[in-house]
C-alpha positions in Angstrom: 18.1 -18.3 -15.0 17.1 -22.2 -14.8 18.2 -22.1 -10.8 16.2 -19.0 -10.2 13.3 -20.3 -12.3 13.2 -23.5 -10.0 14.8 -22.6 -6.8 11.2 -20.7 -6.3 9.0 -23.6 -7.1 11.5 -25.3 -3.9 9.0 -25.5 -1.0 10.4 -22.8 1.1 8.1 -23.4 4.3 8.3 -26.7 4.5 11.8 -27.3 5.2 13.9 -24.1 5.3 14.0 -23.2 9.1 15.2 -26.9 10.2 17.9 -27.0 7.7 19.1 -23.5 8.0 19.7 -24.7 11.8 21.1 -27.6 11.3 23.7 -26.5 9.0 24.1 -22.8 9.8 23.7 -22.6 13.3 25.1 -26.1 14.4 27.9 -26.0 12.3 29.0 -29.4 12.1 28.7 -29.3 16.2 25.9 -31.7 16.0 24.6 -33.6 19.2 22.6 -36.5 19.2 19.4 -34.4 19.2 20.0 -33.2 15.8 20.5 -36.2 14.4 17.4 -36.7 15.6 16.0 -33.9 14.1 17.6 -34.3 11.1 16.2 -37.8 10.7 12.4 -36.0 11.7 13.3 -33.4 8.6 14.3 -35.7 6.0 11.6 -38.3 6.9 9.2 -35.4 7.4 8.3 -37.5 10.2 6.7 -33.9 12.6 4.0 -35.6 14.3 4.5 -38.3 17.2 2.4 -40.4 15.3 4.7 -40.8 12.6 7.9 -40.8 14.4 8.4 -43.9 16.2 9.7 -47.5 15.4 6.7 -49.1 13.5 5.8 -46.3 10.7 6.7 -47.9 7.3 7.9 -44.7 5.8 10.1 -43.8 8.5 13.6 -45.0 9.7 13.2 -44.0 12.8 15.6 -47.2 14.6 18.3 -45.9 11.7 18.0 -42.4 12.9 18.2 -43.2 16.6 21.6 -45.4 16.2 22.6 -42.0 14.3 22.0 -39.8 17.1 24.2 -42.4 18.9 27.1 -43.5 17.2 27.8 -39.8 14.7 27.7 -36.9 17.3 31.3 -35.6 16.4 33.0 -37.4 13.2 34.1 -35.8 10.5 34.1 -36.7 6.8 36.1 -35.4 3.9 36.4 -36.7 0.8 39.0 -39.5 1.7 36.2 -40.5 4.3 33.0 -40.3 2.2 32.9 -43.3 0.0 33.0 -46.0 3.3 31.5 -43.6 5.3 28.4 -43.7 2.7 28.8 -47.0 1.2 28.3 -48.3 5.6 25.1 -45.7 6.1 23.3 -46.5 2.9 23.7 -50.1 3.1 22.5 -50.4 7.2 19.6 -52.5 7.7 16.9 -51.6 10.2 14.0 -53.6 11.5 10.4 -52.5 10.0 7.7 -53.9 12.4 4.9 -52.1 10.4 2.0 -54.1 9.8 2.1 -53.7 6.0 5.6 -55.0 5.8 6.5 -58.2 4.5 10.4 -57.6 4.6 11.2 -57.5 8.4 14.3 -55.3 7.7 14.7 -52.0 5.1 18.0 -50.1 4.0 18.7 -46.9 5.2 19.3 -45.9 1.8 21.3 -43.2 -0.2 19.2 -40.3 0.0 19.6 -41.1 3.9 23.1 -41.6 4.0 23.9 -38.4 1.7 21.4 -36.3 4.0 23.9 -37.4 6.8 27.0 -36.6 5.2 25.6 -32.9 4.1 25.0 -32.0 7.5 27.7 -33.5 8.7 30.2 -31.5 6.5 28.2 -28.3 7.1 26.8 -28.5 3.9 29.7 -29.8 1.4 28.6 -33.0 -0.1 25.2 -32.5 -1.6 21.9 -34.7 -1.1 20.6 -36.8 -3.3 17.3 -38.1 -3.0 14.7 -39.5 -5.4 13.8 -35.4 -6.4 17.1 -35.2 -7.6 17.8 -38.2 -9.2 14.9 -37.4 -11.6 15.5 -33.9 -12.4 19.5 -35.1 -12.9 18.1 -37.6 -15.3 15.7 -34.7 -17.6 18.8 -32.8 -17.5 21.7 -35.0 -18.2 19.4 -37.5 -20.0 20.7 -40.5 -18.2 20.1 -42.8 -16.1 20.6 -41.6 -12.4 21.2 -44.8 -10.1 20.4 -45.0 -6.5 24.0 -46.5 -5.6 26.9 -45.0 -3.9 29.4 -45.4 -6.8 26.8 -43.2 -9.5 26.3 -40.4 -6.5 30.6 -40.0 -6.6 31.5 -40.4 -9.6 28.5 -39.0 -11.7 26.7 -36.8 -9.3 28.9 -35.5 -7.4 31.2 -34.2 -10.2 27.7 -32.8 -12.2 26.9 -31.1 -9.5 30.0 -29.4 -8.8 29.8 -28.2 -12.8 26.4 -27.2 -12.9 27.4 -25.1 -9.4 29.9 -23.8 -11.7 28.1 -23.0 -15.2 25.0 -21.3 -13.1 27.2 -19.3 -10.6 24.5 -20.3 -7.8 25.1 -21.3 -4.4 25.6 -24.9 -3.1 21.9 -24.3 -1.4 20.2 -22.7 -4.4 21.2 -25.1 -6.6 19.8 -27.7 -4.4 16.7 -26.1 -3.7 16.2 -26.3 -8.0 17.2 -29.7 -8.6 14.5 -30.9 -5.5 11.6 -28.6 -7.5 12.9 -29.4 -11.0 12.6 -33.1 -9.7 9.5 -33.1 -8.5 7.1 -35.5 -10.1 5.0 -35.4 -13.2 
C-alpha cells in the first residue's frame, strides 16, 4: 500500500520516457550517446544552456569521459564496489563562475545512476531523494559513501522489494517521492 501510495506522487512525466529507453530498450547495449543521455536525464540538464562544461550543477566533463570509456562493460556484484568506489570518487573540472573549488566529485548518486543502467536496471540508485526517505523509514542515518549504499542500502532495499512485493522500478519511483523534501 505504502509503494502504491508513493509511487504516484513519483513525477511520471518528467523522467519516465528516457529511463524506460535507456534500460528497456537499450538493454545494457549502451553506446556512447546514451551515456550521454543518461548524464542529460540524471542532471536534468535538457536545454543546451545547461548542458555544457561551465554549468555548476552539471557534470557534464564526467558524463562525456563516460560516454567514452563505459560503452560495453559489465558489472556484477564482484565488480560493483571498485567499479563505484572509481566513478563516485572522479574529479572533474568546474569552470563555473560561482565556483571556488576548481574540481567537484562525480558523486554517488552519479556513480549508482551508472551502474543501474549499466546492469539493466539491477543495482538501484541512490540519490539525495532516497537517502532521505531511507532515513524516515529506517530512522538512521543514510551516508553518501560507497560502503553505506552496499552494505546498508543495498541489502534494505532488496528487503523492502521483498516485504512490499513491488517491482525493482516501483519501489524506486516511491522512495524518490517519499524522499522528496519538506
Amino acid at each position: 500500500m505504502w509503494v502504491s501510495e508513493w509511487e504516484r506522487e513519483y513525477p511520471v512525466a518528467r523522467y519516465d520516457e528516457k529511463y524506460y529507453n535507456l534500460l528497456i530498450q537499450k538493454a545494457g547495449s549502451l553506446s556512447s550517446d546514451d551515456f550521454i543521455v543518461m548524464g542529460r536525464w540524471k542532471d536534468d540538464a535538457w536545454t543546451e544552456g545547461r548542458w555544457k562544461p561551465n554549468v555548476a550543477m552539471v557534470a557534464f566533463p564526467a558524463w562525456v569521459a563516460a560516454s567514452t570509456e563505459l560503452p560495453g562493460i559489465t558489472l556484477d556484484r564482484s565488480t560493483l564496489e571498485n567499479f563505484l568506489t572509481n566513478w563516485a570518487n572522479r574529479l572533474y573540472p568546474d569552470t563555473s563562475a560561482r565556483s571556488a573549488d576548481k574540481m567537484k566529485r562525480f558523486g554517488l548518486s552519479r556513480a549508482t545512476t551508472l551502474a543501474h543502467f549499466i546492469s539493466i536496471g539491477k543495482f538501484p540508485i541512490c540519490d539525495s531523494r532516497v537517502r532521505r526517505a531511507i532515513k524516515r523509514l529506517c530512522s538512521a542515518r543514510a551516508r553518501d559513501e560507497v560502503s553505506w549504499y552496499l552494505r546498508l542500502y543495498v541489502p534494505t532495499f532488496e528487503e523492502l522489494e521483498r516485504v512490499c512485493g513491488a517491482s525493482v522500478r516501483r519501489l524506486d519511483k516511491a522512495l524518490f517521492a517519499y524522499g522528496r523534501p519538506d
